[in-house]
VOGU-3710 file (C-alpha; in Angstrom, 3 decimals, decimal comma):
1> xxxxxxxxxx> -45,303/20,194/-19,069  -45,704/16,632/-20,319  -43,087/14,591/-21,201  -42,647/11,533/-23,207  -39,107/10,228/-23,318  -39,421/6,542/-24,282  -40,668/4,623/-27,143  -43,870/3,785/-25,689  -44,615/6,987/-24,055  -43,624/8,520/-27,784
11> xxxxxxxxxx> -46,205/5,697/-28,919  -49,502/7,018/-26,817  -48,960/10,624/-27,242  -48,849/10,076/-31,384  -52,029/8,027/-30,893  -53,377/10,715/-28,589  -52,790/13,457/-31,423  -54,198/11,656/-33,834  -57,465/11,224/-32,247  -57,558/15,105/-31,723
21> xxxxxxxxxx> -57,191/15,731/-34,976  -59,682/13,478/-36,124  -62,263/14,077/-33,688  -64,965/12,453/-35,788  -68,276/12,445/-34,840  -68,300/8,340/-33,270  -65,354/9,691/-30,796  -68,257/12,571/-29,849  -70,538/9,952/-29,885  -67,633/7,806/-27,879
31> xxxxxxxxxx> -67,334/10,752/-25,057  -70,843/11,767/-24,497  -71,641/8,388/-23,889  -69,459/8,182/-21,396  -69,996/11,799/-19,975  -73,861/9,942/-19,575  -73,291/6,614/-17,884  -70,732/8,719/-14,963  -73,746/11,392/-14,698  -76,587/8,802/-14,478
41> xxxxxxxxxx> -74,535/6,687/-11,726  -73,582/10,053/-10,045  -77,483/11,083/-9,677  -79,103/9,564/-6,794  -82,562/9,910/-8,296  -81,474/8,099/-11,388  -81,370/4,097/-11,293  -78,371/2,509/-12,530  -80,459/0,621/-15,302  -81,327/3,839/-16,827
51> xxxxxxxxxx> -77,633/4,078/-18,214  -78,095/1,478/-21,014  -81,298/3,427/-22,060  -79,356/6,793/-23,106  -76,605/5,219/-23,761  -77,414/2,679/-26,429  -79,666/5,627/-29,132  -76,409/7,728/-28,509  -74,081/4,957/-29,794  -76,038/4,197/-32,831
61> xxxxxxxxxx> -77,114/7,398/-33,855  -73,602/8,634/-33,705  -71,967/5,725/-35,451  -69,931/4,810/-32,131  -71,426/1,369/-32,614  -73,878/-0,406/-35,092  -76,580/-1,784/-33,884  -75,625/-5,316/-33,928  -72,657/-4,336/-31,500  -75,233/-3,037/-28,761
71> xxxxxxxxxx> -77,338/-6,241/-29,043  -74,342/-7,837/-28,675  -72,883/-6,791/-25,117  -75,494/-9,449/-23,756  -74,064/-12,248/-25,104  -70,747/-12,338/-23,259  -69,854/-15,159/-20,949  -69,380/-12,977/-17,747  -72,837/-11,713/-18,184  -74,442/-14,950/-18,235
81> xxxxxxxxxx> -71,973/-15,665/-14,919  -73,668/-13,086/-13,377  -76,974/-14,494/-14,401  -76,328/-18,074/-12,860  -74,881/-16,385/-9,515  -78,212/-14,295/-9,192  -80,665/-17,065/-10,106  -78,848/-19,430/-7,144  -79,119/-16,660/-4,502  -82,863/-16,270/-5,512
91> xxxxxxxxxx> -83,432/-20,308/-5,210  -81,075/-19,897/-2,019  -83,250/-17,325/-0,819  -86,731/-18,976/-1,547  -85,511/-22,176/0,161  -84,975/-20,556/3,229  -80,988/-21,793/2,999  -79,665/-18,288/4,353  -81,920/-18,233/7,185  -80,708/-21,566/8,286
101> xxxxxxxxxx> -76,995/-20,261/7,669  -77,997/-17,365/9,960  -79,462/-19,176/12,677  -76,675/-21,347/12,808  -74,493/-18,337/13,110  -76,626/-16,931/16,304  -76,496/-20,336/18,070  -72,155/-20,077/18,019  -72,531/-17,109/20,078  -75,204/-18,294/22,574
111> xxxxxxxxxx> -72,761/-19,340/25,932  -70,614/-16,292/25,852  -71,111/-12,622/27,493  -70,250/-9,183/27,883  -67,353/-7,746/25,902  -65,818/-11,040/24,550  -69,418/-12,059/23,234  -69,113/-8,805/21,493  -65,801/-9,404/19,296  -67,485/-13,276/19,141
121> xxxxxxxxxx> -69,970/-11,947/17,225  -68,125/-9,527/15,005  -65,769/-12,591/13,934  -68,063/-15,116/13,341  -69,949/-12,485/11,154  -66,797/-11,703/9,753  -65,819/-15,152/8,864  -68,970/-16,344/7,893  -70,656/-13,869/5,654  -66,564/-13,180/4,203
131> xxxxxxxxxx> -66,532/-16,842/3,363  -69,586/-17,222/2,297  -69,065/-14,583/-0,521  -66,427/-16,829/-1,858  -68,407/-18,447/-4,070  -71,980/-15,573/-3,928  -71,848/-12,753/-5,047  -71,164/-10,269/-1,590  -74,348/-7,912/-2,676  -76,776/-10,905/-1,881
141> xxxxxxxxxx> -74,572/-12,250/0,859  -75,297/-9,121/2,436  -78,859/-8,973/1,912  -78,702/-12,784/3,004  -77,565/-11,737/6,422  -79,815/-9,183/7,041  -82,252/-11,609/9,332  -79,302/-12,942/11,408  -78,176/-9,200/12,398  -81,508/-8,143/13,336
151> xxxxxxxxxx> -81,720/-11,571/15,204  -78,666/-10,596/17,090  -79,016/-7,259/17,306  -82,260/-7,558/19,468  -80,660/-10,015/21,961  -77,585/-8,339/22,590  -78,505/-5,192/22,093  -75,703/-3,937/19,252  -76,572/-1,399/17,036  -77,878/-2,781/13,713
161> xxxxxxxxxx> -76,838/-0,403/11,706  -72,854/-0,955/12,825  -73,563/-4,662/12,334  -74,657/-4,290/8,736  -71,898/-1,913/7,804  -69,535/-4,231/9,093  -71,003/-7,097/6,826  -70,960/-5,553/3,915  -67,466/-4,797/3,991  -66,706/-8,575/5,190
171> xxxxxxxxxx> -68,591/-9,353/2,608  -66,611/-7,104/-0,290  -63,149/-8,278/1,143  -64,655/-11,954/0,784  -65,874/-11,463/-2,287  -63,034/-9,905/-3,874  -60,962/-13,396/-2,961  -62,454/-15,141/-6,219  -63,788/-14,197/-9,540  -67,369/-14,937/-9,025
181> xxxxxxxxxx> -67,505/-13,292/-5,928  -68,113/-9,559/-6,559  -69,201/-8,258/-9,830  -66,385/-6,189/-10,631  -63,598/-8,803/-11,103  -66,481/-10,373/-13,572  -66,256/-6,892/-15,488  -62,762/-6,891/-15,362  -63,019/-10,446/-17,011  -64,997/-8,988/-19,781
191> xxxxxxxxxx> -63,027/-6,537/-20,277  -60,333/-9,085/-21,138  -62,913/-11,424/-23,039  -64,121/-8,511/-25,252  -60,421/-8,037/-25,822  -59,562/-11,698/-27,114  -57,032/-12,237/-24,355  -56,915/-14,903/-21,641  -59,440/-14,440/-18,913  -59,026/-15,481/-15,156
201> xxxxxxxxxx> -59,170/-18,288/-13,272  -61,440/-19,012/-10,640  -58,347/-17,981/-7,706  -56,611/-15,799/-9,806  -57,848/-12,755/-7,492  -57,325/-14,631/-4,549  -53,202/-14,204/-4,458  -53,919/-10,985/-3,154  -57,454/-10,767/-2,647  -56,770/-13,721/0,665
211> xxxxxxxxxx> -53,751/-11,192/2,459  -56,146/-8,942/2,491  -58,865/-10,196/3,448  -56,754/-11,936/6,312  -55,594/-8,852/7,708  -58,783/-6,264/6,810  -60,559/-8,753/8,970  -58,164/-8,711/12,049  -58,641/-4,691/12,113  -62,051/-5,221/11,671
221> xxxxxxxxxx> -62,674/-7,731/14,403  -60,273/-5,938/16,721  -60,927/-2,359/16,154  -65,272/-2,774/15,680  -65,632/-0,029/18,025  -64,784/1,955/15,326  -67,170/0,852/13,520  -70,145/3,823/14,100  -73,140/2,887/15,922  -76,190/4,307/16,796
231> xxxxxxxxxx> -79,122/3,944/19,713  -81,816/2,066/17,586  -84,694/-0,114/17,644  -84,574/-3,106/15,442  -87,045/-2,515/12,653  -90,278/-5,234/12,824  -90,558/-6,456/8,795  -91,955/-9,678/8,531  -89,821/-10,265/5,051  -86,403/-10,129/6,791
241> xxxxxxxxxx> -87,056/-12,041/10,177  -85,849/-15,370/10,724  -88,366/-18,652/9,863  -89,078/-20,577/13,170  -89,868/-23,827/11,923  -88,292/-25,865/8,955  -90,410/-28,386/7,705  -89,133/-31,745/6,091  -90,062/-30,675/2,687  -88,246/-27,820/2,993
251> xxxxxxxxxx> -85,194/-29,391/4,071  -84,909/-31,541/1,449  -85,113/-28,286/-0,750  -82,230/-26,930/1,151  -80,344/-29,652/0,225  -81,019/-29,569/-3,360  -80,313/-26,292/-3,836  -77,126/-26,335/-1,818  -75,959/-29,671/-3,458  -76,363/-28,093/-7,010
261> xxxxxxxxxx> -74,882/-24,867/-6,190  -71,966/-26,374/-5,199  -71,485/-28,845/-8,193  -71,462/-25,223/-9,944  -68,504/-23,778/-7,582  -66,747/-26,900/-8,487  -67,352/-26,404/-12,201  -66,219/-23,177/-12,123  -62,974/-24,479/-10,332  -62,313/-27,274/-12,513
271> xxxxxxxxxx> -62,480/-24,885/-15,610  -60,025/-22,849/-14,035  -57,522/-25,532/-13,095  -58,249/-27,828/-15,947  -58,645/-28,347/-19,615  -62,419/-29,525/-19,376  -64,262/-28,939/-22,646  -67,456/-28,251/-20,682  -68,559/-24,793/-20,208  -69,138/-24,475/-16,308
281> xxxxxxxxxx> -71,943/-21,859/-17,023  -74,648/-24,282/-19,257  -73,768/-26,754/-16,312  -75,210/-24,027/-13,850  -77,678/-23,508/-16,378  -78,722/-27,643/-16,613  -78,370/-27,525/-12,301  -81,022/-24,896/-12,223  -83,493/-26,384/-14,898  -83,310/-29,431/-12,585
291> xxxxxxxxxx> -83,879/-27,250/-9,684  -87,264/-26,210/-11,573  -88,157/-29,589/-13,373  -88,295/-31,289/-10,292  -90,196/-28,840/-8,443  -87,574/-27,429/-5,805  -88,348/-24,082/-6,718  -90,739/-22,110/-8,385  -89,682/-20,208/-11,978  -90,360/-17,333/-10,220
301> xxxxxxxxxx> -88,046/-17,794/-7,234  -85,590/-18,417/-9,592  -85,806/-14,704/-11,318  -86,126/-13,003/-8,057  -82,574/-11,824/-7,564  -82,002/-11,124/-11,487  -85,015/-8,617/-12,669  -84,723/-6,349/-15,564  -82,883/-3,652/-13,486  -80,264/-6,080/-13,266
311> xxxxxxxxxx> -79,817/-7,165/-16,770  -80,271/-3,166/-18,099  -77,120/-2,473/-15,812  -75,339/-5,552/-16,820  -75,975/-4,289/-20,445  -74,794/-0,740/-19,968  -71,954/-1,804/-18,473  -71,086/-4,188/-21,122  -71,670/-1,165/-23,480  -69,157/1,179/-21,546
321> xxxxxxxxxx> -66,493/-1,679/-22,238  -67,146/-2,357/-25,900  -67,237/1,849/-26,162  -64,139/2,028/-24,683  -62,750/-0,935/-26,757  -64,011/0,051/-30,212  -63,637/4,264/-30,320  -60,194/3,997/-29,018  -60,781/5,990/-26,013  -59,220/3,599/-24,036
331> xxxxxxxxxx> -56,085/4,538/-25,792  -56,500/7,873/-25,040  -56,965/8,039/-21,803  -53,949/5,375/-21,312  -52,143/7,869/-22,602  -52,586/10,065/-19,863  -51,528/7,186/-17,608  -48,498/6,743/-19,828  -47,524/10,181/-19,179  -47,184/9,892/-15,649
341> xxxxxxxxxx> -45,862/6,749/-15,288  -42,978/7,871/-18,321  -40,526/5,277/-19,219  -40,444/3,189/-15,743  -40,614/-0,334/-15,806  -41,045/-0,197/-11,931  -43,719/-3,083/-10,989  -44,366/-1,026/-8,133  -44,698/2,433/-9,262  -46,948/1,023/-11,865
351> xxxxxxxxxx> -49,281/-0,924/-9,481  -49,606/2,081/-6,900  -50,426/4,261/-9,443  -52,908/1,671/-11,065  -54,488/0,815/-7,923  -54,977/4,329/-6,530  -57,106/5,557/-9,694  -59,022/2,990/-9,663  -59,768/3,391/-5,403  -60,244/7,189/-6,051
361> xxxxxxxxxx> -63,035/6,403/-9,184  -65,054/3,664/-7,157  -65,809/5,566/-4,873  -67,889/8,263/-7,100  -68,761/5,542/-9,928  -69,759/2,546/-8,638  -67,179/-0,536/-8,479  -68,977/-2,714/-11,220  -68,911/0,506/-13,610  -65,588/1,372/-12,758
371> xxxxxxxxxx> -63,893/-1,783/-13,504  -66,333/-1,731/-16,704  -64,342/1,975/-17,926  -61,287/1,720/-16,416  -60,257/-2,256/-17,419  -60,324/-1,593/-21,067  -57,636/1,422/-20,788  -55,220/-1,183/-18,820  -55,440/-3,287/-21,543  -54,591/0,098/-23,655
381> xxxxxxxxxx> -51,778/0,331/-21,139  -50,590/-3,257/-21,137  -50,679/-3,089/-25,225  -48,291/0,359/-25,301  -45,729/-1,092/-22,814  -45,504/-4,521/-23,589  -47,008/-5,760/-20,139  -48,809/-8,464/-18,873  -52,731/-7,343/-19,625  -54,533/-9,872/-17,167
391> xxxxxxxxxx> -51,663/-8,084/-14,228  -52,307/-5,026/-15,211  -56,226/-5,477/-15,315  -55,703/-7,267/-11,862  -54,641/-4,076/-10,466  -57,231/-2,095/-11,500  -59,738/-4,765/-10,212  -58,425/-4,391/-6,721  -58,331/-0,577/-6,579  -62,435/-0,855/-8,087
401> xxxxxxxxxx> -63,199/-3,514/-5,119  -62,411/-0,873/-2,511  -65,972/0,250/-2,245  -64,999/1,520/1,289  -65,609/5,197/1,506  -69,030/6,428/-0,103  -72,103/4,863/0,406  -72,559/4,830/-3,143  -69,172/3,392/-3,976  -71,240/-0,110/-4,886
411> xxxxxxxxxx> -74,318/-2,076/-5,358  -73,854/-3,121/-1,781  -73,592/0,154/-0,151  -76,356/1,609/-1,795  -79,038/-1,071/-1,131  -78,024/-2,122/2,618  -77,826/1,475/3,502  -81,964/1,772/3,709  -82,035/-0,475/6,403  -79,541/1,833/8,532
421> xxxxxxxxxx> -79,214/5,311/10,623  -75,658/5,435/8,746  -74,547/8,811/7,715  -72,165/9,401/4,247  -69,219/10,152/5,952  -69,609/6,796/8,623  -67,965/4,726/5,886  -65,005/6,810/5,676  -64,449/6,461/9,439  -64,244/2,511/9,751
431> xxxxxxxxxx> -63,322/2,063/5,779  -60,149/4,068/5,061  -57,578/1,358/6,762  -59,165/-1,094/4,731  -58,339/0,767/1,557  -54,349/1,497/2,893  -54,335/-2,205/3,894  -55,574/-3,108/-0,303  -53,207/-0,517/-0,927  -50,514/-2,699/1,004
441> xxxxxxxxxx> -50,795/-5,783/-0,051  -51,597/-4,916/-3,763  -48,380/-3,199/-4,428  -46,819/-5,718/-2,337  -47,973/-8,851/-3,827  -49,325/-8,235/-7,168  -45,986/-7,494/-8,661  -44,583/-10,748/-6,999  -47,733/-13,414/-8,427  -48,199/-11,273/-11,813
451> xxx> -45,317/-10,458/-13,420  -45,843/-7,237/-15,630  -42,846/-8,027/-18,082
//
């Protein structure tokens, strides 16, 4: 038995009524559009691109959304974000830059043996490919990495397939630190863009995103032998082993590219600290059109990371959001989060139960998608209590980051998990303190930084 005591509460349960009762054929339209993009993402034979392609006809032919609207979910800022950040890890990639990151990161571990090389290892990989995903987005950081950890793997004889596992969730917990550095706090910024509301800064995430990445790494590092692993031979594929010779040329490529990526970081940080009337993505934009014009890198290089799977899922998730904005769904189904949250103002009570739908969806949905659905129904949330959207949208972010118990929980799990012997239920076993530490330190902290009321 529900019940709503409290204005607000009284608020969302009208609003859910009244969408029953008018269940017109755009809220069909609404539902079976989003029935479709949590079925295709559910379906292992299915790509994730292949969303946008039932979704859109169903949106227009129902009258969910004009067609205008669909052509217009590319044209956000976060999408073209996501753009940039994909077209420097291609230039990064075709100047050899990771490689040299990599082999930099064996040579650290070179005078030490036996079981202290061991948990050497695991924290320089911890720190380096967790920092590192600061500022790139932890997908490609992962994929970056891939040469060192068959480099290592083969000298000291660790099992590959623990040493990528371990990356990519260093990699997730480093990522999840800024807003550029995973793409679901970008979809949580659209959700707020597409909104009209105040979007975040470059740190915002970091108030909670750095505690946790702090102590997820010190269980990491500590307890690796957790971590499953496997008797295997390192796989022989000329594409992911490390280049033995750097030639001047090249290094003056390296440079380049580095140089201008990181004018971009500090674009992006200057727009979030400042007033600057510059857009930080058209300076990415101009960085990368040098890149070309001056013959750094080929156009091609450039568009290796971001093909058209990339910008067909970027679209349908763009979709989801404007779905959820425009049929009022979102209100809906914040109404059902209204109803078990009642009238409490408790910050607490509000982030755990936040948080923990969010953790429980990623792990079935995909974290980019889930931020995409479940962002626009905080703002619902935010809008029927009187709350702080962006903290409320925060929360959900984290929860959707925690990508640590499925293999197909994210983008990262999914494509590093060819190059393994790792079984479904091997992320469980090393992920699940990770997602009680989140759980922590989100409840903890979030409240204290982002003020609901």
């Amino acid at each position: 038995m529900r019940v709503f005591g409290k204005a607000h509460s009284e608020k969302a349960y009208c609003i859910w009524i009244r969408r029953k009762r008018k269940m017109s054929m755009a809220t069909i339209g609404a539902i079976l559009t989003l029935i479709v993009f949590v079925a295709v993402l559910a379906t292992p034979k299915l790509p994730n691109w292949f969303c946008f392609l039932i979704m859109a006809p169903i949106v227009v032919f129902t009258g969910t959304m004009d067609a205008d609207g669909v052509y217009a979910v590319l044209s956000s800022s976060s999408f073209h974000l996501m753009a940039i950040i994909c077209m420097f890890s291609g230039m990064i990639a075709a100047t050899g830059l990771d490689i040299v990151m990599g082999n930099a990161l064996d040579k650290l571990t070179g005078n030490v043996s036996g079981k202290k090389k061991e948990m050497l290892i695991f924290a320089i990989l911890y720190l380096a490919s967790g920092l590192v995903s600061f500022v790139l987005q932890n997908s490609y950081v992962a994929m970056a990495f891939l040469p060192v950890i068959f480099s290592i793997a083969k000298k000291n004889k660790i099992s590959h397939s623990k040493m990528i596992l371990f990356v990519i969730y260093a990699s997730t917990l480093g990522g999840a630190c800024t807003l550029i550095g995973t793409p679901t706090n970008i979809y949580a910024n659209t959700a707020l863009e597409e909104a009209g509301l105040k979007l975040f800064g470059m740190f915002d995430f970091a108030w909670v995103g750095i505690p946790i990445f702090i102590l997820g790494g010190i269980y990491m590092i500590v307890m690796n032998r957790w971590c499953p692993s496997y008797e295997e031979t390192v796989p022989s594929n000329s594409e992911i082993e490390a280049a033995t010779e750097i030639t001047p040329d090249m290094k003056k490529k390296q440079m380049v590219v580095g140089i201008s990526f990181l004018l971009f970081v500090l674009a992006l940080i200057l727009d979030s600290l400042t007033d600057i009337t510059v857009n930080p993505n058209f300076i990415g934009y101009a960085l990368i059109a040098v890149s070309v014009l001056t013959t750094v890198v080929k156009p091609k290089e450039v568009i290796t990371s971001f093909g058209v799977d990339m910008v067909l899922f970027c679209a349908g998730i763009n979709l989801i959001i404007a779905v959820m904005k425009n049929s009022g769904l979102g209100e809906v189904f914040g109404a059902v989060v209204l109803s078990i949250l009642g009238d409490t103002k408790n910050l607490y009570l509000i982030t755990a139960v936040l948080f923990l739908g969010s953790a429980i969806a990623t792990q079935f949905m995909n974290n980019m998608a889930t931020a995409g659905v479940l962002a626009p129904i905080g703002i619902s949330i935010a809008e029927s209590m009187g709350a702080n959207p962006q903290a409320i949208v925060l929360a959900i972010a984290i929860g959707a980051g925690c990508s640590f118990l499925t293999p197909i929980a994210s983008g990262t799990n999914q494509t590093l998990m060819i190059f393994t012997n790792l079984k479904f239920t091997d992320f469980a076993k090393f992920g699940w303190p990770l997602v009680i530490i989140s759980f922590i330190c989100c409840v903890g902290i979030l409240p204290l930084v982002f003020p609901f009321f």
